[in-house]
PyMOL Python script that loads the backbone (N, CA, C, O; Angstrom):
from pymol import cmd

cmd.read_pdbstr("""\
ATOM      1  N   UNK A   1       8.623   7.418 -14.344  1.00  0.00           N
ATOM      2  CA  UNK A   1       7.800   8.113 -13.385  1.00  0.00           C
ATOM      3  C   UNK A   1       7.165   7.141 -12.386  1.00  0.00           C
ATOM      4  O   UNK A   1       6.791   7.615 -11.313  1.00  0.00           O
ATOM      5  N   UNK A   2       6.979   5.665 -12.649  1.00  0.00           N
ATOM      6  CA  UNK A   2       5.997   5.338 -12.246  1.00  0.00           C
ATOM      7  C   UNK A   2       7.048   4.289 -10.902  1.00  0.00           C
ATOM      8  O   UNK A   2       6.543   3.360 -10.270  1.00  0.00           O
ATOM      9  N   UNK A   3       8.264   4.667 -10.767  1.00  0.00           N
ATOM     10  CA  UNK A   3       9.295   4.229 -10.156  1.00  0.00           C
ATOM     11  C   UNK A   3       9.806   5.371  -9.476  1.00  0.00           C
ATOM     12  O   UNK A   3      10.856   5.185  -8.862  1.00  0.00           O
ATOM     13  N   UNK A   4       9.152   6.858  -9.434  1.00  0.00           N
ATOM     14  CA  UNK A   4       9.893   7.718  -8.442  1.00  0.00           C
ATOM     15  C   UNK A   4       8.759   8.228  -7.701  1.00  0.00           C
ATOM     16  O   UNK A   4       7.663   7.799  -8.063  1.00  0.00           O
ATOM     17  N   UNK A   5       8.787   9.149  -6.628  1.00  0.00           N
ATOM     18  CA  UNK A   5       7.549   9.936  -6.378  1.00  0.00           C
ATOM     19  C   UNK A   5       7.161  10.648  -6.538  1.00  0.00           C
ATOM     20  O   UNK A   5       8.048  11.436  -6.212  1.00  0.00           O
ATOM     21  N   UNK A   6       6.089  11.435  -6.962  1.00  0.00           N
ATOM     22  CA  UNK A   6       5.745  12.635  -7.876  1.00  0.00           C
ATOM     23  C   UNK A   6       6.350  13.629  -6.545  1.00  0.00           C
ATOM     24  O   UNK A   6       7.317  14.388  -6.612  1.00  0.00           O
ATOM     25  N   UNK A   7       5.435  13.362  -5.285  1.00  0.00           N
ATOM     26  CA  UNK A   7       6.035  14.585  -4.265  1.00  0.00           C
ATOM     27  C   UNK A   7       7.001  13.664  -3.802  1.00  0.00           C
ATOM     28  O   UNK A   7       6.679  12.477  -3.757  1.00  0.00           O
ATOM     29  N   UNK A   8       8.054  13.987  -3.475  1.00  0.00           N
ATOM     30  CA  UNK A   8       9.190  14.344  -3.017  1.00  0.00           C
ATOM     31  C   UNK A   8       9.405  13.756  -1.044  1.00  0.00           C
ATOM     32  O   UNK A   8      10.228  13.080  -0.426  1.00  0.00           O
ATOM     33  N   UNK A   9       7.875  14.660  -0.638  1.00  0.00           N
ATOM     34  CA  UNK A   9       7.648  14.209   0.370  1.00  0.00           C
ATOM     35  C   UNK A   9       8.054  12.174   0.897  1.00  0.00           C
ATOM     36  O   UNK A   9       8.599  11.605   1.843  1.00  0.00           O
ATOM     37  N   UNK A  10       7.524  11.853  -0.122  1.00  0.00           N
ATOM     38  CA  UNK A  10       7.426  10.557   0.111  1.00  0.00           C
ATOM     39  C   UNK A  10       8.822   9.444   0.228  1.00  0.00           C
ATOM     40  O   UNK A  10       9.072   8.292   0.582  1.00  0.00           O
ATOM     41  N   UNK A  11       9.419  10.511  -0.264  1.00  0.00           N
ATOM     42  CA  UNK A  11      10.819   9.567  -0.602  1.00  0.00           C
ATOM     43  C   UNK A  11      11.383   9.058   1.080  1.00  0.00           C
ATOM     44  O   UNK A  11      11.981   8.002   1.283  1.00  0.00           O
ATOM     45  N   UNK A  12      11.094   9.889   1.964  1.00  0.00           N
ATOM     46  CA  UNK A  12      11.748   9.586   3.354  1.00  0.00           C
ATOM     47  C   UNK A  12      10.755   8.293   4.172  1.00  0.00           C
ATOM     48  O   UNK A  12      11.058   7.684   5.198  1.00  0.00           O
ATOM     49  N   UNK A  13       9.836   8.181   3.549  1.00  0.00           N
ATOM     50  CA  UNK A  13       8.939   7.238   4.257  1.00  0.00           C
ATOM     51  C   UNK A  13       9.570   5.602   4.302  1.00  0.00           C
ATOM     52  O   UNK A  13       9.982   5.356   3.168  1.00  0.00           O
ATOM     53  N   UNK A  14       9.729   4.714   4.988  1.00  0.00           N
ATOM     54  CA  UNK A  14      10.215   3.530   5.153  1.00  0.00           C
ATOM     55  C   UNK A  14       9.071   2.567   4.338  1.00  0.00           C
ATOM     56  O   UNK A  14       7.858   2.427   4.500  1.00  0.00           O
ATOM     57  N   UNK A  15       9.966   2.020   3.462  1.00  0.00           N
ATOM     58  CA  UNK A  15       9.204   0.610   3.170  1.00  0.00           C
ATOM     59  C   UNK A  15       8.741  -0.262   3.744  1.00  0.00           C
ATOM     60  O   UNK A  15       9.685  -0.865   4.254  1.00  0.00           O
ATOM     61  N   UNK A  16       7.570  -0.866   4.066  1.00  0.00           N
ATOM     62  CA  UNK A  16       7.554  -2.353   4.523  1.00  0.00           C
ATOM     63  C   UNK A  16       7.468  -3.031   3.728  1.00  0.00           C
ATOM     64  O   UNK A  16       6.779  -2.808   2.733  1.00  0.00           O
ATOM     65  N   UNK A  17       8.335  -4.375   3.970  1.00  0.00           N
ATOM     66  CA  UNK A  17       8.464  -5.494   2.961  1.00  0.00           C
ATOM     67  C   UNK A  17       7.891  -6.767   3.774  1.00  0.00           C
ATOM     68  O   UNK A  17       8.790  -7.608   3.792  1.00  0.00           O
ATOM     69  N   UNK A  18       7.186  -7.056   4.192  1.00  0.00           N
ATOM     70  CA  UNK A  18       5.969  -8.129   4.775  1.00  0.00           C
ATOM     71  C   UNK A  18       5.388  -8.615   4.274  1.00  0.00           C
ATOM     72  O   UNK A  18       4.265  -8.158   4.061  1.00  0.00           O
ATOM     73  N   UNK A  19       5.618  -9.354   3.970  1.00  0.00           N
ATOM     74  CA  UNK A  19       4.680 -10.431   2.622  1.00  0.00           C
ATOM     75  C   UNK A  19       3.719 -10.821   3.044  1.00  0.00           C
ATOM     76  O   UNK A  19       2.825 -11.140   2.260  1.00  0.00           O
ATOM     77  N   UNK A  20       3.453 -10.999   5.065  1.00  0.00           N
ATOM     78  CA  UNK A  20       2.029 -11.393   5.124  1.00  0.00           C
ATOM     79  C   UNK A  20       1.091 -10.065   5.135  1.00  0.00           C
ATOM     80  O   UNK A  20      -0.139 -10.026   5.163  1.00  0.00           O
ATOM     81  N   UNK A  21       2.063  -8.933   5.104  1.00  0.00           N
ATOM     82  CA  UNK A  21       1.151  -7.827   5.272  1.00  0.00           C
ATOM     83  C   UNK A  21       0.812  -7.766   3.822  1.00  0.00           C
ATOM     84  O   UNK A  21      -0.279  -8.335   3.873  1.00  0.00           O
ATOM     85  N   UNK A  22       0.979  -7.482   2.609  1.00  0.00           N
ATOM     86  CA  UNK A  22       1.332  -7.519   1.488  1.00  0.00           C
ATOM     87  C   UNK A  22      -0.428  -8.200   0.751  1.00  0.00           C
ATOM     88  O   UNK A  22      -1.489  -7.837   0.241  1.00  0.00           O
ATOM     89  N   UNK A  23       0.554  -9.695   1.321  1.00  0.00           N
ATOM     90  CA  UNK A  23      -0.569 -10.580   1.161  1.00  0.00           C
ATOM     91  C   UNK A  23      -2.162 -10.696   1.543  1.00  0.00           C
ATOM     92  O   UNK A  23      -3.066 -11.263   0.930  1.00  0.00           O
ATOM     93  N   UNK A  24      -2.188  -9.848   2.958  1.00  0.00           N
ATOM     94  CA  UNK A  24      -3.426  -8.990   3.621  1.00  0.00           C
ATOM     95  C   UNK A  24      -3.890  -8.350   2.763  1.00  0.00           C
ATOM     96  O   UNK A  24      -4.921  -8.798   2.262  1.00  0.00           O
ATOM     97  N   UNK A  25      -3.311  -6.987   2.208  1.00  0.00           N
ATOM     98  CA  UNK A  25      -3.630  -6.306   1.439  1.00  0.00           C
ATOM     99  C   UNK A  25      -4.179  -6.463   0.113  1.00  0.00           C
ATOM    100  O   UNK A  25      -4.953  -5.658  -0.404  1.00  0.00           O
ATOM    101  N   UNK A  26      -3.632  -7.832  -0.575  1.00  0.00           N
ATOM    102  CA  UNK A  26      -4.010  -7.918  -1.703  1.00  0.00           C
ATOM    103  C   UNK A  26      -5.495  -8.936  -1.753  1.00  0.00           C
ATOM    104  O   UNK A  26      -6.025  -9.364  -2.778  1.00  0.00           O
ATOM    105  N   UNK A  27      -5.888  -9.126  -0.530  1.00  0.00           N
ATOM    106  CA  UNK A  27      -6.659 -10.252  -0.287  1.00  0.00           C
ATOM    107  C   UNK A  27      -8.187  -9.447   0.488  1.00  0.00           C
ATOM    108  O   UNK A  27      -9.261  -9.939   0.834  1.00  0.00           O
ATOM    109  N   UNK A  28      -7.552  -7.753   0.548  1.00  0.00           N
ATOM    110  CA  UNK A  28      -8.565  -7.207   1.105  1.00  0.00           C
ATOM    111  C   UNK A  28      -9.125  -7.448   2.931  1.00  0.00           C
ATOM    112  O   UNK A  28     -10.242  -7.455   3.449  1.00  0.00           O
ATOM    113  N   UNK A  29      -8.217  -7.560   3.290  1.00  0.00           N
ATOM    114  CA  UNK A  29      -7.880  -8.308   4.920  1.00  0.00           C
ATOM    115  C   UNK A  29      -7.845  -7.301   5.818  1.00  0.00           C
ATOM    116  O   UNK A  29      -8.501  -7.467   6.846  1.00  0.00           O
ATOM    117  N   UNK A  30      -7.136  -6.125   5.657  1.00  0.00           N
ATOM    118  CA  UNK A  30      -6.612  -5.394   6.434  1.00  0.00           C
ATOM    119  C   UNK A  30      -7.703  -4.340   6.820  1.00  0.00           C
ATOM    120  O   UNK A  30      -7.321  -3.195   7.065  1.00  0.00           O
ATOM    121  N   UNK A  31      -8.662  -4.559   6.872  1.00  0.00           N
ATOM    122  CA  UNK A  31      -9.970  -3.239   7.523  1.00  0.00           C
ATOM    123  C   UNK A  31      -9.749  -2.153   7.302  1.00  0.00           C
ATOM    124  O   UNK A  31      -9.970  -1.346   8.205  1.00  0.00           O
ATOM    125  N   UNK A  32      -9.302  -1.746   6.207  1.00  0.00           N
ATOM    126  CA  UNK A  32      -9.044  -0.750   5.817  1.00  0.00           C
ATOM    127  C   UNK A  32     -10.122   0.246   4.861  1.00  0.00           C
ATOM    128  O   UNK A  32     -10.686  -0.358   3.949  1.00  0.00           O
ATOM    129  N   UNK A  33     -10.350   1.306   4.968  1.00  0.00           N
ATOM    130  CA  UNK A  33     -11.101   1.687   3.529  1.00  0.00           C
ATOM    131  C   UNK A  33     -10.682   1.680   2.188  1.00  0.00           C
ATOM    132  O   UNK A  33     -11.213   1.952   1.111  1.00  0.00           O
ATOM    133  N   UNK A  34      -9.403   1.231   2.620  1.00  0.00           N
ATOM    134  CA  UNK A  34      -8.860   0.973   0.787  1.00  0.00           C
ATOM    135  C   UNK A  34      -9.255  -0.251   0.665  1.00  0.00           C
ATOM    136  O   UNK A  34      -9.157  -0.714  -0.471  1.00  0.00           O
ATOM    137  N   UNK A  35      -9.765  -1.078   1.656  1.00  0.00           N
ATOM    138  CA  UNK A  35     -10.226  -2.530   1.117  1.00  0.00           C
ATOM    139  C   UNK A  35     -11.435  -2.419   0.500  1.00  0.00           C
ATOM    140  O   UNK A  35     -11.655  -2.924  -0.600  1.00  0.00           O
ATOM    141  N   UNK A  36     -12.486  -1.600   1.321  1.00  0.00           N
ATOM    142  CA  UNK A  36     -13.397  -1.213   0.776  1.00  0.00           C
ATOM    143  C   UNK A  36     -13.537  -1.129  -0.357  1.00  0.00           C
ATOM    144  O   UNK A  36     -14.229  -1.875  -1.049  1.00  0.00           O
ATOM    145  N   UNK A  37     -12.546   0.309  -0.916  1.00  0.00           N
ATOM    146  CA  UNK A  37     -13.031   0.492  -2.217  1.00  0.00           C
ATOM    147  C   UNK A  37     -12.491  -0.541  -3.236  1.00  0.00           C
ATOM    148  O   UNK A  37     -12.991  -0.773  -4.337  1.00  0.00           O
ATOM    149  N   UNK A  38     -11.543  -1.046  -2.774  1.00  0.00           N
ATOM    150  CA  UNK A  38     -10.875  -2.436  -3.338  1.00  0.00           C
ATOM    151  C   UNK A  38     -11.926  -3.417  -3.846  1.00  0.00           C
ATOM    152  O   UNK A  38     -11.862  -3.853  -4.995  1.00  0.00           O
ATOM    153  N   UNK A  39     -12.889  -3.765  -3.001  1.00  0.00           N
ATOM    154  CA  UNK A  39     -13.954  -4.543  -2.934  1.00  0.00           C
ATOM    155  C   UNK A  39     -15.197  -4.025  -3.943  1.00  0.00           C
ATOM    156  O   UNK A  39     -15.743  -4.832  -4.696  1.00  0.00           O
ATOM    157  N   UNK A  40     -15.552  -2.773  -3.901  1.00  0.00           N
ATOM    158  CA  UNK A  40     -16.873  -2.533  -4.563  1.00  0.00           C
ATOM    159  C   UNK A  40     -16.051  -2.372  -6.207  1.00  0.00           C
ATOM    160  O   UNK A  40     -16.723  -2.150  -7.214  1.00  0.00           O
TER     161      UNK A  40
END
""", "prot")
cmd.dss("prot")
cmd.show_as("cartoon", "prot")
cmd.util.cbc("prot")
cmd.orient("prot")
C-alpha cells in the first residue's frame, strides 16, 4: 500500500526527482507550510 496511491487520482501526477529540491525539503527550506509544521 504504502508504494501505490490510495486515490487513484494521483497516479497521473509527474514526479520530480531534484535532489536540490528534495534536499530543500528535507532541510525545511522551501517556505512552505509543510515546513512549518515540519518544524514545530
Amino acid at each position: 500500500m504504502e508504494f501505490e496511491n490510495v486515490n487513484r487520482g494521483y497516479d497521473a501526477l509527474e514526479k520530480n526527482e531534484d535532489s536540490f529540491l528534495l534536499d530543500a525539503w528535507k532541510q525545511g527550506r522551501t517556505a512552505s507550510l509543510v515546513d512549518a509544521c515540519m518544524r514545530s
